[in-house]
C-alpha positions as CSV (number, residue, x, y, z in Angstrom):
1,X,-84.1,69.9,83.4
2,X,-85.0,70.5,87.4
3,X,-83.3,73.0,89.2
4,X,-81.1,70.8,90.8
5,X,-79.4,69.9,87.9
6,X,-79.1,73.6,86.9
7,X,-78.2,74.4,90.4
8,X,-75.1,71.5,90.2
9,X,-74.7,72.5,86.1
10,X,-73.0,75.8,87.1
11,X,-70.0,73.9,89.4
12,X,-69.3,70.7,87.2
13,X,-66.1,71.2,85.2
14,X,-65.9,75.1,86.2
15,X,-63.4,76.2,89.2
16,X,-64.4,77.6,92.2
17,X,-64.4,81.4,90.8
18,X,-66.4,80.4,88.1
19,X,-69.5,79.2,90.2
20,X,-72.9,81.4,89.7
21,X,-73.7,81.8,93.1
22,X,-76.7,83.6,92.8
23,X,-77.9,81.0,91.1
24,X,-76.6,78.7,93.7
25,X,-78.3,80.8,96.7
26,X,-81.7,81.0,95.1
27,X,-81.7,77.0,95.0
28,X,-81.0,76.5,98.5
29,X,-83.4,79.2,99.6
30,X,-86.4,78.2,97.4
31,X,-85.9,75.0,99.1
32,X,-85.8,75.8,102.5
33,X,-89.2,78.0,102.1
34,X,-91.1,75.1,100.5
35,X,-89.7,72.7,103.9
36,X,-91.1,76.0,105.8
37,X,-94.7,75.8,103.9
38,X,-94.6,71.9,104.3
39,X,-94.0,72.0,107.9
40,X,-96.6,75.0,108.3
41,X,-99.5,72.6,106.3
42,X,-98.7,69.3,108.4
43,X,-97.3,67.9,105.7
44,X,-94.4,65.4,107.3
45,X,-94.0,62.8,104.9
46,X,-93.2,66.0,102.3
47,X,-91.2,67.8,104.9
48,X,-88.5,64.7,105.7
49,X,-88.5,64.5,101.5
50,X,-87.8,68.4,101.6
51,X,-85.1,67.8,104.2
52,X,-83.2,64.8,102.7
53,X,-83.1,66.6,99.3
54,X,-81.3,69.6,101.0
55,X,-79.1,67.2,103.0
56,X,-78.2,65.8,99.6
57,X,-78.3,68.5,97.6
58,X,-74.7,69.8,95.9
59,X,-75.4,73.4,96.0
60,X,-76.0,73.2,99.9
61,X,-72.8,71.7,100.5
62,X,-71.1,74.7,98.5
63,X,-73.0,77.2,100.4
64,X,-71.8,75.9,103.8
65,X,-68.4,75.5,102.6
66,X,-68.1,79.3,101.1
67,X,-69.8,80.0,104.3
């Protein structure tokens, strides 16, 4: 299972108290670092892959809504 679906496994069918945000934070932030190590090699194509997969990405949208 990728960490995706372990990321979004901790909010399906679970309420809002329930959610592991650690788990949740360490997601979003692996993420972002590897866009930051893309963008630092040149690497576009991998970068705008990076970018739509955060845009998209469940545990980014509850982030910025518990934000």
């Amino acid at each position: 299972m990728n960490t995706s679906l372990r990321a979004s496994a901790h909010v399906s069918h679970k309420g809002w108290y329930s959610i592991d945000w650690s788990i949740i934070q360490k997601y979003v932030t692996k993420l972002r670092q590897r866009i930051y190590r893309a963008e630092q090699q040149n690497q576009q194509r991998k970068v705008r892959k990076l970018q739509r997969l955060l845009l998209r990405s469940k545990a980014n949208l509850l982030l910025s809504i518990r934000r």
